[in-house]
C-alpha positions in Angstrom: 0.0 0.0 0.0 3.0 2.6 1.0 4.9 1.7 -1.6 2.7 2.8 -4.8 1.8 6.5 -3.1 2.8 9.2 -4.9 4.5 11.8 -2.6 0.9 14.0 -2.3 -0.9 10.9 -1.1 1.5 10.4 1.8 1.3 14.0 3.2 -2.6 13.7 2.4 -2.1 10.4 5.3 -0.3 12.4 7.3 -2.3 15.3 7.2 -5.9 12.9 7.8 -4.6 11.4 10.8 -3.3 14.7 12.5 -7.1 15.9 11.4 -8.5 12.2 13.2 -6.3 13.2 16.1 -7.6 17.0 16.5 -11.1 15.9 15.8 -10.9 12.8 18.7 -9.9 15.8 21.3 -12.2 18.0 20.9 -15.2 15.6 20.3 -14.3 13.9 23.3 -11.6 15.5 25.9 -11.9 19.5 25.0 -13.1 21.0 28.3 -13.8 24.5 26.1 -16.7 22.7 24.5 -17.9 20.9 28.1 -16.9 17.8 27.1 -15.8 16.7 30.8 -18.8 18.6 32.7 -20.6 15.6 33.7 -23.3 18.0 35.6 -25.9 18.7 33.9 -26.7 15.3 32.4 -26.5 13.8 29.1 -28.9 15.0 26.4 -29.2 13.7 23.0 -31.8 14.8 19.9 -33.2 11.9 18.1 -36.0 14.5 16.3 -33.9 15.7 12.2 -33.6 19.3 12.4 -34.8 20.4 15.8 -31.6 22.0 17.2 -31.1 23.4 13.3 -34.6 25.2 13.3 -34.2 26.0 17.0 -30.5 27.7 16.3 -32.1 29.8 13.4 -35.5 30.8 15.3 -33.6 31.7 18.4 -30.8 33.4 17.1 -31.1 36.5 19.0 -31.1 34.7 22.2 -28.9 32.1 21.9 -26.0 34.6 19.7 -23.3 34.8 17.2 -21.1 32.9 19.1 -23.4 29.6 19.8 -24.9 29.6 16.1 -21.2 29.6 14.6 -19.7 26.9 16.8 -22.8 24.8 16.2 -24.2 25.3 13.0 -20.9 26.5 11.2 -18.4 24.6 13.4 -20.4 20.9 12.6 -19.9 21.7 8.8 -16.3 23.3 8.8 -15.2 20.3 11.2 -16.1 17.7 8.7 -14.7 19.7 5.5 -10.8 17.8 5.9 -12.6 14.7 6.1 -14.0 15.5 2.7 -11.1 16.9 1.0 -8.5 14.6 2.2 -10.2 11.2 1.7 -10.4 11.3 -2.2 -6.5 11.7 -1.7 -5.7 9.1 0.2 -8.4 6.5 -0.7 -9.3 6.1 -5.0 -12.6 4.5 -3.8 -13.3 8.0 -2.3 -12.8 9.9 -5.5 -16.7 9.5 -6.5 -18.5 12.2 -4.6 -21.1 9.7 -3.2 -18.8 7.2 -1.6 -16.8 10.6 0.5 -20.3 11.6 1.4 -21.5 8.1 2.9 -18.2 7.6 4.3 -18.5 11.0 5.8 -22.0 10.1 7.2 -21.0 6.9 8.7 -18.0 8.7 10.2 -20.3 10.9 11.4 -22.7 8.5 13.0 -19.8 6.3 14.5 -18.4 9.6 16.4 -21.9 10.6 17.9 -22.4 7.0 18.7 -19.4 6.5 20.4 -20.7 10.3 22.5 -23.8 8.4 23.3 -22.2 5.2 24.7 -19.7 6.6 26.7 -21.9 10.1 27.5 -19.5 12.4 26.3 -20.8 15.9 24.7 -24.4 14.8 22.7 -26.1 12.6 20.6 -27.7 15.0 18.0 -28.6 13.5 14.3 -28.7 17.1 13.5 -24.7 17.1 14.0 -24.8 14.2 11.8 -26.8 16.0 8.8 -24.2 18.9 9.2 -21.0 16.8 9.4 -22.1 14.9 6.5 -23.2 18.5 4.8 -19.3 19.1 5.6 -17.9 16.6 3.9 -19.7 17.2 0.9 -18.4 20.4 1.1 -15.1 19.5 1.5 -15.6 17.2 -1.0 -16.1 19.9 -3.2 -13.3 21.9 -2.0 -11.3 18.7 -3.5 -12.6 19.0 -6.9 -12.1 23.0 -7.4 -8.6 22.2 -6.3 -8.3 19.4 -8.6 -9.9 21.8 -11.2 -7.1 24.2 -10.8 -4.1 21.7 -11.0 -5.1 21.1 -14.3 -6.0 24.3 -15.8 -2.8 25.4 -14.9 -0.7 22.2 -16.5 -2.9 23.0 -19.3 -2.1 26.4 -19.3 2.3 25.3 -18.7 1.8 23.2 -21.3 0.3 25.0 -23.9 2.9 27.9 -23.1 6.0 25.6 -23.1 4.7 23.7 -26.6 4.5 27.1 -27.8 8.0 28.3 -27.0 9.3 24.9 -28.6 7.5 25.2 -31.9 
């Protein structure tokens, strides 16, 4: 397996596990996001896109702050997962595999929160990791996009200087 990456695919390794590693702390040790307060109980949302619609009605409330490290942080968490799988993994490449693989991801993380009640079980966390990684996902693909256009671009001017 080691030996056929190219050089991008092992740094895209390298990069994924830190991101695993960085992800694992604060879904399940970072005390900024009460993941050790053991106080108040655990909670969990089995209901799709109650905390979503109760973030947006009760924005003024609940504040800036709250909104972005639920509703933005669940999405921009995920985004690595999508953009560095299709690197490391060719079955990831197709857009619906990095998706699924971002939802069952997604589901094993909040499943692990519920068994060993750490932070919540929400499956609206689920619909915006897996949001994420179709997002990153896409972030993949305008990257990809751009590599190309511009080796296009080398190419045409170096065949040009040549002829």
């Amino acid at each position: 397996m080691i030996r056929n990456t190219t050089k991008r695919q092992k740094l895209g390794w390298v990069l994924f596990i830190l991101y695993l590693c960085f992800l694992a702390y604060f879904m399940f040790f970072s005390e900024s996001f009460g993941r050790t307060d053991t106080d108040r109980g655990y909670q969990y949302n089995l209901v799709p896109f109650k905390e979503i619609t109760r973030y947006f009605r009760h924005y003024d409330v609940l504040g800036p702050t709250l909104f972005m490290i639920n509703m933005i942080g669940n999405v921009a968490a995920f985004m690595p997962f999508g953009f560095f799988l299709p690197i490391i993994s060719r079955r990831s490449k197709k857009w619906y595999n990095t998706v699924m693989f971002g939802f069952v991801f997604s589901l094993m993380l909040e499943t692990l929160q519920l068994v060993f009640k750490v932070g919540s079980f929400d499956v609206d966390d689920m619909f915006l990791n897996t949001l994420g990684a179709a997002a990153g996902y896409l972030c993949y693909r305008l990257v990809q996009w751009i590599r190309c256009t511009l080796r296009k671009r080398r190419l045409s001017r170096s065949e040009e200087h040549t002829s």
